[in-house]
VOPAGU-2260 file (C-alpha; in pm, 1 decimal, decimal comma):
REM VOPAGU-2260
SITE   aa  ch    i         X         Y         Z
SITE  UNK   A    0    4387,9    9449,2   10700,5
SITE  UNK   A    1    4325,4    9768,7   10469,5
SITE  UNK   A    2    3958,1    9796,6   10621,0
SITE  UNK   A    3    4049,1    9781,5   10931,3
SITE  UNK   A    4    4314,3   10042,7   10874,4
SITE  UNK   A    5    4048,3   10221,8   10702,9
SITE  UNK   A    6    3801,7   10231,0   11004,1
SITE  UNK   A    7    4077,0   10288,2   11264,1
SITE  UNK   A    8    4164,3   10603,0   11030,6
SITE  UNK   A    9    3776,2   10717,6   10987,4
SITE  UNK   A   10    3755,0   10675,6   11376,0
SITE  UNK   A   11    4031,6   10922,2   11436,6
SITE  UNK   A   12    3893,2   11168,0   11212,9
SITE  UNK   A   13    3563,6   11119,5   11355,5
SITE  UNK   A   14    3690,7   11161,9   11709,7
SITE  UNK   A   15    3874,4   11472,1   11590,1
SITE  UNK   A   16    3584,1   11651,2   11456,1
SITE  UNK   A   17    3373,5   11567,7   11709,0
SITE  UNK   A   18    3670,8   11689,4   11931,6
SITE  UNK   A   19    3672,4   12025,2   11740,4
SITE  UNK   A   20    3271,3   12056,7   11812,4
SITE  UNK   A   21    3286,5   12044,8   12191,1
SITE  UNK   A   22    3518,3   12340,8   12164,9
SITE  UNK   A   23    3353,0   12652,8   12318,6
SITE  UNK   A   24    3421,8   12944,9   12059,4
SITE  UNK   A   25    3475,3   13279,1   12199,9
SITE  UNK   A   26    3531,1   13641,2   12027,5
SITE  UNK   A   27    3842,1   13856,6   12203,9
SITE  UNK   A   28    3786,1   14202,3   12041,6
SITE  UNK   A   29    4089,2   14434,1   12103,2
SITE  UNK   A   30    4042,3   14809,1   12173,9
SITE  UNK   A   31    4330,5   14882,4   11915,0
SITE  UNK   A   32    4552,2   14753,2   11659,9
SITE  UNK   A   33    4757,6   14481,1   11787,4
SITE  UNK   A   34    5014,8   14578,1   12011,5
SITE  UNK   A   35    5246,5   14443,8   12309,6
SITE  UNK   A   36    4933,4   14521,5   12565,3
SITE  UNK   A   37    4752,0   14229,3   12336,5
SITE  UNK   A   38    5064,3   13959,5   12313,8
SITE  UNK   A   39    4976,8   13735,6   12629,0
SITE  UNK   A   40    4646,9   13676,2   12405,4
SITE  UNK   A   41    4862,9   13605,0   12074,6
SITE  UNK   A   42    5089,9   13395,0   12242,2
SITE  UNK   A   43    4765,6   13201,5   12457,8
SITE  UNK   A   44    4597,7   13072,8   12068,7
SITE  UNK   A   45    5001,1   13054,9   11904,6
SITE  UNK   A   46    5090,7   12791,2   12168,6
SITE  UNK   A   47    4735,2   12566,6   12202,7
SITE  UNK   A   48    4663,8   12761,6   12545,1
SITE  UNK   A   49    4247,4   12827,4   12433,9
SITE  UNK   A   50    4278,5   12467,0   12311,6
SITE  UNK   A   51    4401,1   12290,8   12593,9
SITE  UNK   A   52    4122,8   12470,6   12796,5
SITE  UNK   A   53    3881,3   12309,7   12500,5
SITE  UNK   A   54    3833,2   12675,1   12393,5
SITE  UNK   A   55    3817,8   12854,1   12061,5
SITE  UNK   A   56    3932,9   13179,8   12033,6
SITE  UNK   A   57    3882,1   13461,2   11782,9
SITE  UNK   A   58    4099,6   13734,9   11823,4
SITE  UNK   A   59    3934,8   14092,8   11663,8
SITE  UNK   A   60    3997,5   14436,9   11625,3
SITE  UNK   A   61    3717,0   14687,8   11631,0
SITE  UNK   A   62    3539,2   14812,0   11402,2
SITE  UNK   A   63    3350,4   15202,9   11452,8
SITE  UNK   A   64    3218,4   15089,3   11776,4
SITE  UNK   A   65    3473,5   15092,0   12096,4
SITE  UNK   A   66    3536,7   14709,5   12252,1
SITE  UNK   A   67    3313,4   14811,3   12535,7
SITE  UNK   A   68    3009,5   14865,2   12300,3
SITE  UNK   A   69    3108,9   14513,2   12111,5
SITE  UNK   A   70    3132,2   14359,9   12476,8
SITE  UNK   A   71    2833,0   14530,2   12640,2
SITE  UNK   A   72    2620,1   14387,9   12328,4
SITE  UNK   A   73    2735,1   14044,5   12353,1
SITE  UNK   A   74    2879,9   14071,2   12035,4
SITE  UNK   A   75    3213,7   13909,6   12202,8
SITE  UNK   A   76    3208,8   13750,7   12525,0
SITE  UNK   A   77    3580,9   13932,1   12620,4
SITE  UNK   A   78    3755,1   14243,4   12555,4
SITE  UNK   A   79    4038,0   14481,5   12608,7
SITE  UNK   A   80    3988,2   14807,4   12770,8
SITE  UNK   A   81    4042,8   15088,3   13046,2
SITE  UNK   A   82    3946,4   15154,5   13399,7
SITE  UNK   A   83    3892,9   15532,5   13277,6
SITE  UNK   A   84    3712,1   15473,7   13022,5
SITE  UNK   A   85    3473,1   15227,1   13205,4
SITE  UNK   A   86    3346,6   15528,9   13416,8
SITE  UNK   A   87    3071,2   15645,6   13167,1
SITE  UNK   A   88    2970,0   15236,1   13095,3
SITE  UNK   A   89    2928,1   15155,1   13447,5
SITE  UNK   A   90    2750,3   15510,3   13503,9
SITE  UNK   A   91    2531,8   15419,2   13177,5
SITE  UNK   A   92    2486,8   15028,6   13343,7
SITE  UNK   A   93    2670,4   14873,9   13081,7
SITE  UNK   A   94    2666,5   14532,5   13127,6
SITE  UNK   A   95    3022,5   14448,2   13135,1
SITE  UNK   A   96    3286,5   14380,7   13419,4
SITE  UNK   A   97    3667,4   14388,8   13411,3
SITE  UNK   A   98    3818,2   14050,5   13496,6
SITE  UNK   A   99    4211,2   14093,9   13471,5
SITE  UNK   A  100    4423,5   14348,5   13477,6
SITE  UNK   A  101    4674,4   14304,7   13184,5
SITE  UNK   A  102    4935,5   14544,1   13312,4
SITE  UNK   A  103    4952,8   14546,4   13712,4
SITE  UNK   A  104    5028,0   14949,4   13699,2
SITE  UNK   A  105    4945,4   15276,4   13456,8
SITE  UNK   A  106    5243,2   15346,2   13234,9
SITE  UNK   A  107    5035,4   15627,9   13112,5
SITE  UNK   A  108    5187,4   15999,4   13081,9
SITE  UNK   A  109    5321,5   16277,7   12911,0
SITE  UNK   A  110    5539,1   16302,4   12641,0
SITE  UNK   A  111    5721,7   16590,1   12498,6
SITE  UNK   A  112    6038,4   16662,9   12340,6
SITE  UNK   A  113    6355,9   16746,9   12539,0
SITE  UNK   A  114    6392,3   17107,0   12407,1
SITE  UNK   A  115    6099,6   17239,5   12555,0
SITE  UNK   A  116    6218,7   17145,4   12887,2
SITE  UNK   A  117    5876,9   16977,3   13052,5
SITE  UNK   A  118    6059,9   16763,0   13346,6
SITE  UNK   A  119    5753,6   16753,8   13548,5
SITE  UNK   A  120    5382,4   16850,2   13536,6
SITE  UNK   A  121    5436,9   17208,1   13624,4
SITE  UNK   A  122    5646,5   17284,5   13361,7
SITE  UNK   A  123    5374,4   17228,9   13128,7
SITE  UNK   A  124    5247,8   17581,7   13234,9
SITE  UNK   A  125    5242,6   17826,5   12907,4
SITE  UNK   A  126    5297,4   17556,0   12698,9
SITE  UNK   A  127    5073,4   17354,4   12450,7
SITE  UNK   A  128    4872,0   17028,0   12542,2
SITE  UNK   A  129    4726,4   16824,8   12275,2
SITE  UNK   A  130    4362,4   16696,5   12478,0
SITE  UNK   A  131    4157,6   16407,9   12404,8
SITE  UNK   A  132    3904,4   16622,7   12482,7
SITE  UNK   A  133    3762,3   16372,6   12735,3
SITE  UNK   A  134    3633,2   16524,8   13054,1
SITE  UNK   A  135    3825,7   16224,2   13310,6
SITE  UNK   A  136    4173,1   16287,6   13101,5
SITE  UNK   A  137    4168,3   16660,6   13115,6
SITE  UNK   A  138    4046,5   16682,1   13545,8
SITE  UNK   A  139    4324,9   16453,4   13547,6
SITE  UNK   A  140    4592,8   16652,7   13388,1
SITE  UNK   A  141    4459,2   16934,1   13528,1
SITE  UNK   A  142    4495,4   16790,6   13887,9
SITE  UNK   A  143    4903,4   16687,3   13815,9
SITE  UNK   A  144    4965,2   17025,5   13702,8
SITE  UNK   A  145    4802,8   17217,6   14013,6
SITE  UNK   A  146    4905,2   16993,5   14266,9
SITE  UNK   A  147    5301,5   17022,5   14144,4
SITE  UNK   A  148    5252,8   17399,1   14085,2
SITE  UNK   A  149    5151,4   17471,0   13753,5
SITE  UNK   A  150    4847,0   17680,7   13586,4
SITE  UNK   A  151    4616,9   17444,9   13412,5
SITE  UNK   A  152    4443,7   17786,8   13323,1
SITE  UNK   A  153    4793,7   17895,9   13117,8
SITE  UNK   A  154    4823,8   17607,1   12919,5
SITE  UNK   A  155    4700,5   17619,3   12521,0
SITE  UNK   A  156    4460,3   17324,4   12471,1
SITE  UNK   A  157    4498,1   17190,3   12112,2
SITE  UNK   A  158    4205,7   16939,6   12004,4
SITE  UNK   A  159    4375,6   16629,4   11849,3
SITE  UNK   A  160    4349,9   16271,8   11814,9
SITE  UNK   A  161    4770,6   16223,3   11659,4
SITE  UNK   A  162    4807,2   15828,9   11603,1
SITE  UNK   A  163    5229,3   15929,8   11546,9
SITE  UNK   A  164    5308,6   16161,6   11902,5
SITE  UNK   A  165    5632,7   16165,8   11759,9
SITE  UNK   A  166    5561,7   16296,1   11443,2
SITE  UNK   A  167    5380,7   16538,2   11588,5
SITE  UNK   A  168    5563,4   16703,5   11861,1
SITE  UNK   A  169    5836,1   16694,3   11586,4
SITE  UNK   A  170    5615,8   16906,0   11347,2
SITE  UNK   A  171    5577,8   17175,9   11643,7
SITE  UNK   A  172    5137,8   17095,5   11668,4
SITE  UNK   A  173    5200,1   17090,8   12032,8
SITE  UNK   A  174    5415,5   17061,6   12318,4
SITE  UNK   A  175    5298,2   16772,2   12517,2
SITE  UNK   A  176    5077,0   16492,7   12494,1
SITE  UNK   A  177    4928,3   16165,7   12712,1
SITE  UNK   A  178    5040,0   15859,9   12533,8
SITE  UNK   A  179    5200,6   15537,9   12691,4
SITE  UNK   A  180    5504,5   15440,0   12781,3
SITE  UNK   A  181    5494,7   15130,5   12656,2
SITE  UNK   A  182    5433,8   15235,7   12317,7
SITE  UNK   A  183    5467,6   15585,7   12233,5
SITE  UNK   A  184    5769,8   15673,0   12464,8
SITE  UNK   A  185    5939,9   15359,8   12320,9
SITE  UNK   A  186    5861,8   15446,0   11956,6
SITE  UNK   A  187    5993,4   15816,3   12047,2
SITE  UNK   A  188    6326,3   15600,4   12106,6
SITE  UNK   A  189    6332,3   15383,1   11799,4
SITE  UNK   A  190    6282,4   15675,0   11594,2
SITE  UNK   A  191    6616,2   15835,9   11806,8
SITE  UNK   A  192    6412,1   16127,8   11865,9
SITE  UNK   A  193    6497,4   16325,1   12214,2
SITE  UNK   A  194    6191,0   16314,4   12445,5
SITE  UNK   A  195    6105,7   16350,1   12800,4
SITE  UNK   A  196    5857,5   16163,3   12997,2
SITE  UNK   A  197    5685,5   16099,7   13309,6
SITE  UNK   A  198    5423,7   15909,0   13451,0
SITE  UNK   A  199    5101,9   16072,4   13615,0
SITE  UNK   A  200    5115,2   15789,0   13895,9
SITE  UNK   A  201    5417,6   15980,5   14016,2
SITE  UNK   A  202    5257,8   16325,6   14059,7
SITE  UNK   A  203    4903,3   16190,6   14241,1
SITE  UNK   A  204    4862,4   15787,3   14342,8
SITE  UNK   A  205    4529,3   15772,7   14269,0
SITE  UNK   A  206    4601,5   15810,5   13906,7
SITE  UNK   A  207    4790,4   15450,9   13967,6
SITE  UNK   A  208    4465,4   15271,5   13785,8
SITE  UNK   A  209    4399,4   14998,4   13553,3
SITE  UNK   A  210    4480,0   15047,1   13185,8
SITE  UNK   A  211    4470,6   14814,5   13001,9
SITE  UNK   A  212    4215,6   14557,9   13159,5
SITE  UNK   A  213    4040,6   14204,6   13019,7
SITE  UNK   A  214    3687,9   14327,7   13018,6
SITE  UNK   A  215    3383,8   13998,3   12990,6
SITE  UNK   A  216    3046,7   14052,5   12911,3
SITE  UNK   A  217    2823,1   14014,5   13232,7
SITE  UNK   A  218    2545,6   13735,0   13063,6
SITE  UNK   A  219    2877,0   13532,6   12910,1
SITE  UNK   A  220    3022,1   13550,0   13349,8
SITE  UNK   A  221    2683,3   13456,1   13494,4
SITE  UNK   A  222    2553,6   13239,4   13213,4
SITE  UNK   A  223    2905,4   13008,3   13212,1
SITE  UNK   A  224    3128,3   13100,4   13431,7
SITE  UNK   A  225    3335,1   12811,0   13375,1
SITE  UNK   A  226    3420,8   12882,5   13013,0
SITE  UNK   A  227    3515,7   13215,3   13146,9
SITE  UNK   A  228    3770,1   13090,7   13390,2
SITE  UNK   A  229    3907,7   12842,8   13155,1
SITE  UNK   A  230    3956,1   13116,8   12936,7
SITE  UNK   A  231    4155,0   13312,8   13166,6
SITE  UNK   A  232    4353,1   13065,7   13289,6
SITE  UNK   A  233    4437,9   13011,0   12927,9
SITE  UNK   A  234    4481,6   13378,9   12885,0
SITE  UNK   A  235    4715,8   13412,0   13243,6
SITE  UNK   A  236    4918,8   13142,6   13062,7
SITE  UNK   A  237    5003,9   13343,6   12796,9
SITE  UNK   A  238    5083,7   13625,4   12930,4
SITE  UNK   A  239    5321,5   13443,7   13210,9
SITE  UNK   A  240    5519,3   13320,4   12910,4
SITE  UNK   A  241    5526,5   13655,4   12743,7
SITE  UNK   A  242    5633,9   13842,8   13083,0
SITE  UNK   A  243    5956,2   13559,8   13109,1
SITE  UNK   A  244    6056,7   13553,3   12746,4
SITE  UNK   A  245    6018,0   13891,2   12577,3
SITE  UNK   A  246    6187,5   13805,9   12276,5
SITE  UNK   A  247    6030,2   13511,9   12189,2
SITE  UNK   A  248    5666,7   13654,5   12271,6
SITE  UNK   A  249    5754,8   13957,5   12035,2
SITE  UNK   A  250    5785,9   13733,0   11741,4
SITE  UNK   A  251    5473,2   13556,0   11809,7
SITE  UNK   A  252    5295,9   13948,7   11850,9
SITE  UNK   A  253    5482,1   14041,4   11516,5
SITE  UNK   A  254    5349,5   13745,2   11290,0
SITE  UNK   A  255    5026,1   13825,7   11418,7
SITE  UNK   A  256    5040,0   14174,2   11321,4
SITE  UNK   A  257    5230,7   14194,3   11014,4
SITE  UNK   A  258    5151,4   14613,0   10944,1
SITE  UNK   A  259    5305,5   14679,0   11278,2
SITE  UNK   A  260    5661,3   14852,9   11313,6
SITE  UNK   A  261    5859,1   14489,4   11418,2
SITE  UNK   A  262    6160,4   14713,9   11582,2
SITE  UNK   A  263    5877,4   14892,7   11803,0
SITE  UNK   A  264    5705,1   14570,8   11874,2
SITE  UNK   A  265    6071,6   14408,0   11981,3
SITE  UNK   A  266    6187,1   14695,4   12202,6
SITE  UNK   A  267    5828,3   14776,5   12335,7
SITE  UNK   A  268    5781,1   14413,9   12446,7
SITE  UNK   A  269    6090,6   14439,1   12643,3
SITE  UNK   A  270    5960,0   14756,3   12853,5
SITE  UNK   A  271    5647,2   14601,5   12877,9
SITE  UNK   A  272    5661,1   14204,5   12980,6
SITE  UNK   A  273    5805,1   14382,1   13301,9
SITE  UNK   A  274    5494,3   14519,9   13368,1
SITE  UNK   A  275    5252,6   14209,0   13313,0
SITE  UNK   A  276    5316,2   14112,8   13676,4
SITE  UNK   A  277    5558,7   14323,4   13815,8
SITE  UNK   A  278    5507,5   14355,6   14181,4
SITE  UNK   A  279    5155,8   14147,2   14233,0
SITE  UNK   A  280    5156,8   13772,3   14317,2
SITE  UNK   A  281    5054,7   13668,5   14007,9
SITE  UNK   A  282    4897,5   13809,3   13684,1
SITE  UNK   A  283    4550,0   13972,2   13605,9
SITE  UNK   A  284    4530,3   14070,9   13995,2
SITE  UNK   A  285    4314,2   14409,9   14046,0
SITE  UNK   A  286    4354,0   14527,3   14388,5
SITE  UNK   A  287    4040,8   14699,9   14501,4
SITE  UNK   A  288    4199,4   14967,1   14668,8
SITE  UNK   A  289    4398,4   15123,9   14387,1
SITE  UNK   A  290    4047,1   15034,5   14166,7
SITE  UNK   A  291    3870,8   15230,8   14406,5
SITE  UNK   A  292    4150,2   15538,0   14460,7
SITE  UNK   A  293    4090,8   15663,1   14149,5
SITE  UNK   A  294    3701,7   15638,6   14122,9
SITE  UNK   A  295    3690,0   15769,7   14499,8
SITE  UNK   A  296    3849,9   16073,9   14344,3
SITE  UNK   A  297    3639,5   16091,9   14061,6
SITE  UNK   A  298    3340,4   16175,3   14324,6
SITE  UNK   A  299    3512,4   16393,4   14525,4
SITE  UNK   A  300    3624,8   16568,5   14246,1
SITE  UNK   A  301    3271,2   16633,1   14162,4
SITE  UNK   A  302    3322,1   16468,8   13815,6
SITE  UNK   A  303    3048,6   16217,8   13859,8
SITE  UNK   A  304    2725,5   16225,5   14082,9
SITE  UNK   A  305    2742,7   15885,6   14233,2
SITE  UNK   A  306    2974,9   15637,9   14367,7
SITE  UNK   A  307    3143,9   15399,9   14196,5
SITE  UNK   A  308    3304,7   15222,3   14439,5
SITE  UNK   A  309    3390,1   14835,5   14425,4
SITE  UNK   A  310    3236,7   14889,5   14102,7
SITE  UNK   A  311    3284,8   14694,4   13776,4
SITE  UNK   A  312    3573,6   14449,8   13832,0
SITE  UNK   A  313    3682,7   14135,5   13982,8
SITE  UNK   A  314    3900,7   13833,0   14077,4
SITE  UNK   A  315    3676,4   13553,5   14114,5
SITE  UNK   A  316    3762,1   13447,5   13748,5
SITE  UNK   A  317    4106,0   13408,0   13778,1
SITE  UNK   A  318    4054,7   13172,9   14065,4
């Protein structure tokens, strides 16, 4: 009887670790620290979501080189980045291709603090704007403040990469800055500091583009494009249940990112599970138009020689 417990036992554990080898392991590199743009993955490996798919999942942060550079190289078959910043990959033939949008529309805009009275984009006029210095974000800004008004030619540009906005505009460095709304604008609040906001979507609806997206490495989509979809489906899962329970998808975010602010990561994930699917039919849906809008303005703006139209993105994973 105890031998043929014994086999019946070394049978399971042989089944299980054979189990364990047919699982497909994938790298996820994130383009940040962890943050409520990232829980839908979190909560996907938390809850068995990569396992059920018979997936694997490692879940990164960058090192010095950007996600898209990790990505492109095949040094992770999936990835978190931005429609923007995808301009200069796709122009450079990266190899990479944005499969899901993670938040249906751009929460991105600009921050400042109530007493210097910025309401819209015109009002930044004769004030100071801490720039990226990146060509895309500054024709952008530029474009908000023109269009509603403003002099883009009267406006200080201060050089700056602040990780704390808040801090910042606090300490008087500057007067306005592009952050998220998600993150920043919410942090602004936890800290009970006054600050106004808007978005740039509202001011020009081209500027209603991707950010952040799911980003796969071309070889991994051609080469098994299976794995891929039963990655995303795992990934859509998790993101479903973080976009219907907020509170219980920020816990899962905060054990996974123990260093992070767990007041900012509770009151950002209730701003932003609303924004997972919001209006679309279902999440990780990139509608070509809006992709296009804001590339199709890119060329006309004369801020890149060629097209980039239906360019770098798609749905047929998610299917």
């Amino acid at each position: 009887m105890k031998k043929k417990i014994f086999f019946i036992l070394s049978m399971l554990v042989f089944v299980g670790l054979n189990a364990n080898d047919d699982m497909k392991k994938l790298t996820i590199v994130l383009d940040w620290v962890p943050n409520t743009n990232h829980t839908g993955l979190f909560v996907a490996k938390d809850k068995g979501y990569f396992k059920d798919e018979g997936v694997d999942v490692d879940i990164v942060q960058p090192s010095e080189d950007s996600s898209s550079t990790i990505v492109g190289y095949g040094r992770a078959e999936l990835g978190v980045y931005f429609q923007p910043n995808m301009v200069k990959r796709l122009l450079k033939k990266t190899p990479i291709t944005a499969v899901a949008a993670i938040l249906q529309h751009n929460t991105g805009g600009i921050l400042s603090l109530q007493e210097s009275n910025i309401l819209s984009p015109k009002d930044m006029t004769g004030k100071k704007y801490s720039t990226w210095q990146d060509p895309i974000d500054d024709a952008t800004i530029k474009y908000i403040v023109n269009k509603d008004g403003g002099n883009w030619d009267k406006i200080s540009l201060i050089p700056g990469e602040s990780t704390d906005a808040t801090t910042a505009l606090r300490l008087k460095m500057f007067d306005a800055i592009l952050v998220y709304k998600g993150w920043d604008y919410i942090y602004s609040k936890v800290k009970n500091v006054k600050t106004n906001f808007f978005l740039l979507k509202d001011y020009a609806k081209e500027f209603d583009y991707y950010a952040p997206v799911i980003i796969a490495n071309n070889d991994f989509l051609k080469n098994s494009p299976e794995i891929a979809k039963k990655a995303l489906k795992a990934i859509k899962k998790g993101y479903e249940f973080a976009a219907k329970n907020p509170e219980q998808a920020a816990e899962v975010l905060i054990q996974n990112a123990p260093e992070g602010d767990a007041n900012l990561i509770r009151e950002s994930q209730k701003f932003v599970s609303t924004q997972y699917i919001a209006d679309a039919k279902s999440w990780g849906i990139i509608d070509p138009k809006r992709w296009n809008a804001f590339y199709e303005w890119l060329y006309n703006q004369k801020l890149i020689k060629e097209p980039l139209t239906n360019q770098g993105f798609t749905n047929e994973f998610l299917k």
